[in-house]
N, C-alpha and C positions, 0 to 999 in steps of 0.2 A: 286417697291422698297421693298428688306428686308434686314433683320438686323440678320445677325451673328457674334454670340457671340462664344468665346475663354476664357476659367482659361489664366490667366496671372502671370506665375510664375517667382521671381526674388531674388535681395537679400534686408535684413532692407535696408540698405541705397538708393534704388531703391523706395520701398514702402515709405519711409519717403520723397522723391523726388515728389511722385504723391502727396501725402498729403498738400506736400507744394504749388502746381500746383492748385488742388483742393480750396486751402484757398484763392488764388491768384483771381480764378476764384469769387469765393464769393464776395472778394474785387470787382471785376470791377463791376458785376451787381449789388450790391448796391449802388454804387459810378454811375452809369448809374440812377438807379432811383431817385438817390439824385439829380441831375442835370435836371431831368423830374419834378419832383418836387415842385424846386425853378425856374423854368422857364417856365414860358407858351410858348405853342406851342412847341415846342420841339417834334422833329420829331427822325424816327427811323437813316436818315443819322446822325444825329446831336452827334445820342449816338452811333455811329459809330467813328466819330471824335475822340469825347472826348477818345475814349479808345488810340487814338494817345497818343491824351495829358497827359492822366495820365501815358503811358510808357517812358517818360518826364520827369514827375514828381518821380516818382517812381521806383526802378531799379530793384525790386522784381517781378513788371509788366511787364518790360522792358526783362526782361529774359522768361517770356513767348512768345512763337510762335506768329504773330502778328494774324493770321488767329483763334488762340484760343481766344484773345480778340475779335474780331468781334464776336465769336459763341454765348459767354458771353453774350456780347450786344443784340445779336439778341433774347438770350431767355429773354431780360429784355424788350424786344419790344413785342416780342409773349402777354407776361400779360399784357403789357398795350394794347394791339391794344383787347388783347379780353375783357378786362376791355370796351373797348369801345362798341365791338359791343354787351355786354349784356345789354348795356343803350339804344341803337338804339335795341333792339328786344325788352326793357321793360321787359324783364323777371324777375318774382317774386322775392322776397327776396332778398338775397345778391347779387350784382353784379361780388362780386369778383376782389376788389380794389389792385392794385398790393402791396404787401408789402417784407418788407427789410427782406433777406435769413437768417436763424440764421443755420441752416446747411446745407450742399452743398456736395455731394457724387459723382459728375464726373464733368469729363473736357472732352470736345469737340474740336478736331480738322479737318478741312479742307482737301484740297488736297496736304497741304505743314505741314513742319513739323512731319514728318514721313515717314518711308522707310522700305516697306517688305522686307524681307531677299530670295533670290532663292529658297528655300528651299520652304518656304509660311508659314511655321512655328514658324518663329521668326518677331519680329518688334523692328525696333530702333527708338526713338523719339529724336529729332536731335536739339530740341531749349535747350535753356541755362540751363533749370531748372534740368539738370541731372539724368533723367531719363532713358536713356540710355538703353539698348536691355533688351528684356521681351521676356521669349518663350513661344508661345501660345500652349492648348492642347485644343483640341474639336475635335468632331465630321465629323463634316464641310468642305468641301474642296474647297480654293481659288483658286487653279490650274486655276474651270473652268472660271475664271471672270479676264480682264484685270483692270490693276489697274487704267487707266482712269473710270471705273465704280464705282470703290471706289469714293464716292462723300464725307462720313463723318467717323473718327472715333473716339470712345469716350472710356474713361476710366471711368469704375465704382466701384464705391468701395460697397463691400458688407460684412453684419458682417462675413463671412467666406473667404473672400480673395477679389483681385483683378479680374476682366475682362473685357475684349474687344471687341468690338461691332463694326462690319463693316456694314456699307450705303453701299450696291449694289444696282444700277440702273439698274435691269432689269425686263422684263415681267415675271410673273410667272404664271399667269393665264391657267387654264388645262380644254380641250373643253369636257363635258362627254357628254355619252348617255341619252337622255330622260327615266327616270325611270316611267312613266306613275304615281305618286303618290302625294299626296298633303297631309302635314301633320300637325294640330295644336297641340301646348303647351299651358300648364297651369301649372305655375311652382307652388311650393309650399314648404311648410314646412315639411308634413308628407314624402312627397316622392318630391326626387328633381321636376321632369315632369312628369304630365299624358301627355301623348298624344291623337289625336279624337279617334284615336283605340281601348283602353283601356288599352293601356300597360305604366308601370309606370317604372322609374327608379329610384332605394334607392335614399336617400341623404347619403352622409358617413360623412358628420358633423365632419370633420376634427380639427375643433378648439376644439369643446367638447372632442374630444376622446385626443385632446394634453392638455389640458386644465390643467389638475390634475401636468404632468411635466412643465408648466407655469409658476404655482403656488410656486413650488418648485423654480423652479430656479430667481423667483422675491423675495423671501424670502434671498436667498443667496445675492441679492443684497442688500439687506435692513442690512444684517447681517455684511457686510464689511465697514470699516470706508473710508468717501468722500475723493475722490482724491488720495485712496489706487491704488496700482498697483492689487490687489488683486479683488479691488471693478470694475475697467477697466475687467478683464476677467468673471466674473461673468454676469456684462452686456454684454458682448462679447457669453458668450453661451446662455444667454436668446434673443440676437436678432438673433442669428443662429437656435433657437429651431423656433422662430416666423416667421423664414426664411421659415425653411421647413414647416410650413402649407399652409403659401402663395402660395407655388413651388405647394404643393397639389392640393392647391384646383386649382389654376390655369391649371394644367394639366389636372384634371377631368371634367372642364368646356372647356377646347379645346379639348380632345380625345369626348365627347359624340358632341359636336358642329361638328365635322367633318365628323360623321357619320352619322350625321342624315339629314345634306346638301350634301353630295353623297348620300343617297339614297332616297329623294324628290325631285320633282322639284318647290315645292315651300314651303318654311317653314315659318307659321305664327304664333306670337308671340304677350304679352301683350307688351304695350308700357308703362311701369312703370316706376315710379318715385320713384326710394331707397330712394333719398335722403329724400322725405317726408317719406316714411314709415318709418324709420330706426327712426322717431319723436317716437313712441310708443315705450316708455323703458321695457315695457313686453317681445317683438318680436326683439328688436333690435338685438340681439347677434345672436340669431336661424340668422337672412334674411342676416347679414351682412357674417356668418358662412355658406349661402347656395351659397353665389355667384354668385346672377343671374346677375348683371353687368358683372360680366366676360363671362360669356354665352353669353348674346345677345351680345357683340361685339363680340366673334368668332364666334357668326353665321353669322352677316353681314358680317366679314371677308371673310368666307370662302363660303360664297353667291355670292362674286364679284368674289372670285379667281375661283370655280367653272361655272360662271354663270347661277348660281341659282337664284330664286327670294324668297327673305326675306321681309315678312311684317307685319310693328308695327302695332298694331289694337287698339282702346281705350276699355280699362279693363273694364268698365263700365258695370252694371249688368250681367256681360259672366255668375258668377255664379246661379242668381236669375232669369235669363230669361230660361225658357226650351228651349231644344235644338230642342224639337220633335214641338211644337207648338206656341211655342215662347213668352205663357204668363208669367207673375212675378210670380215666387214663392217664396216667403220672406221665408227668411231662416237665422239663426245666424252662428257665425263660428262655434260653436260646433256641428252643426248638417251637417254633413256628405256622407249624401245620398240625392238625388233629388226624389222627389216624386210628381208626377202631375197628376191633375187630368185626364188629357187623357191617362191614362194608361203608360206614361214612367218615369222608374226608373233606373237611373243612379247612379252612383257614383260623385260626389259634382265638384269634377274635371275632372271626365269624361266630363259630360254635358257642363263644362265650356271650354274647348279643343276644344268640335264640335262648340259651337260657334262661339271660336276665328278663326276657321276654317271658317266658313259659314260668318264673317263678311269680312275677307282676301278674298274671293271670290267676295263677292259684290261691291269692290272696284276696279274690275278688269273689264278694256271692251274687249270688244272681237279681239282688235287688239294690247292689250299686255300693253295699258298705262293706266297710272294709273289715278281713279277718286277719287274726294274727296266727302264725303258727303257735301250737299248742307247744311245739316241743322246742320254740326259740320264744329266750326273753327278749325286748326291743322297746324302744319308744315311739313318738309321734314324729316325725318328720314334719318341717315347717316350710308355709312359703313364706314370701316378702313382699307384698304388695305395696307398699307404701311404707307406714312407720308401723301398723299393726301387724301381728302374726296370724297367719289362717292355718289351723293344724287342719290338713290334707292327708295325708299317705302314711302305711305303715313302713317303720323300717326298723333294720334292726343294729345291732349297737355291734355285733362283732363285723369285724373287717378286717383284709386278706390286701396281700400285696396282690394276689393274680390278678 
């Protein structure tokens, strides 16, 4: 499965049509969860239903596509069903309780309610809410995909415009050559990644270096009076400035992800947990600013599309254990070099890369499946290939600032 996207170019009255589509969509899935709610038991057919009923009731619903109310419902189902299974896994803290949308930025439709044009460059959306033909520009060419493979498409709205998002169901997976190499990471602050090798890649710290134009332009909002026409475009160019860091960093986290799983054949990694570290308001901004969430999903990505092997390892003294002999060397964050008594001196994250390398090994038997330590509990580590989950690699559940 992927997902190509297209600028979707039209007129006001076309954009103020999706907007309205958009609001519409809001409507049903909290009107889905309000019904979940006040009703025990309440299943995913049921808010399935109800989206009948409220296009019944409603004729602003009613002119939506019926296949975009089900999509609705289904993503008010997704929260709850994962609402569920974070109670059946017990997992720490939040569960992550479904709650009621206060903003909503795409509508999802089905196999019906829309029609590409011969061309493959246009799309008409054909339900009541008048939307009506949109020319798409991108990259991308639909030529090669029939439209039974088109499974979903979705309109998104972004501070800089409109676009369009096609579900193709097909394999995309590419069979390469064994590169004979095996490589661990150890990401970090000073430099995004050491690797076991000792080669390191900058961070480019893209929020700091926009930070300074941030600034400024949150200030322009501050400086226009509420509910001005004036104060809508000011916030209009500060979430397009905060557009393009996200597009950054995002792109820098899949261009080195993709290089570095074509040329290993097996790439091992910590198995961290942002969400605690990003607890420390000293580091918060640098880790959230490095993007290693979006790293390690394009490396599982493009581990499955490759068929590569990607594995999470537990962070756990990588830094403080030597890599040459494997005793504790207690060490703070400020100190930077490895030094051990057996004569090896490393660099802090050098040492901690061969590790996570040497642990990725020991996890591995000799006919390709994978073993868990006996004396560590842990789960399955997932990749992302598309909208389905491929459980991949062992890892484990505790996690370490080091």
């Amino acid at each position: 499965m992927i997902i190509l996207e297209f600028k979707a170019y039209g007129k006001d009255y076309q954009y103020l049509a999706i907007d309205e589509a958009i609001r519409t969509v809001k409507f049903i899935r909290n009107s889905c969860l309000r019904l979940w709610l006040d009703n025990k038991g309440t299943g995913k057919y049921d808010l399935s239903k109800y989206c009948k009923t409220l296009a019944k009731q409603f004729s602003f619903a009613n002119e939506l596509n019926s296949t975009a109310r089900q999509a609705a419902s289904e993503r008010t189902w997704s929260s709850i069903a994962r609402f569920y299974d974070n109670c059946k896994k017990k997992i720490p803290g939040k569960k992550g309780f479904p709650k009621f949308k206060k903003h909503c930025r795409s509508i999802e439709y089905k196999q019906s309610g829309w029609k590409l044009y011969p061309d493959k460059k246009s799309i008409n959306f054909t339900d009541k809410k008048g939307i009506g033909k949109l020319k798409l520009k991108g990259t991308w060419d639909l030529w090669q995909f029939d439209k039974k493979q088109i499974k979903r498409v979705r309109i998104v709205k972004r501070a800089d415009g409109y676009y369009v998002q096609f579900c193709v169901a097909v394999n995309n997976n590419e069979q390469l050559e064994p590169s004979d190499a095996n490589i661990g990471l150890d990401v970090g602050l000073k430099d995004f990644y050491t690797d076991s090798r000792g080669q390191t890649e900058p961070n480019p710290r893209f929020y700091r270096r926009g930070e300074k134009r941030l600034k400024f332009y949150q200030r322009r909002v501050y400086q226009k009076n509420k509910g001005s026409a004036n104060r809508k475009k000011a916030i209009n160019r500060l979430g397009r400035h905060h557009l393009r860091i996200s597009r950054q960093r995002e792109e820098h986290a899949k261009r080195l992800a993709r290089c570095v799983v074509r040329s290993n054949d097996l790439v091992a990694y910590e198995d961290l947990r942002v969400k605690n570290l990003v607890k420390n308001h000293c580091l918060a901004k640098s880790i959230n600013d490095a993007g290693w969430y979006q790293f390690r999903k394009w490396l599982e990505h493009f581990g499955t599309k490759f068929s590569r092997v990607t594995v999470a390892v537990n962070p756990a003294y990588t830094s403080q254990n030597c890599s040459n002999c494997g005793k504790v060397v207690k060490k703070s964050l400020s100190t930077r070099t490895h030094v051990c008594k057996c004569g090896c001196q490393l660099d802090r994250d050098h040492n901690a890369a061969i590790n996570i390398l040497q642990r990725a090994l020991g996890t591995l038997g000799h006919n390709g499946t994978w073993i868990l330590d006996p004396n560590a509990s842990g789960d399955l580590a997932s990749t992302f290939p598309g909208s389905g989950l491929v459980k991949q690699a062992e890892s484990l559940r505790t996690s370490s600032c080091e």
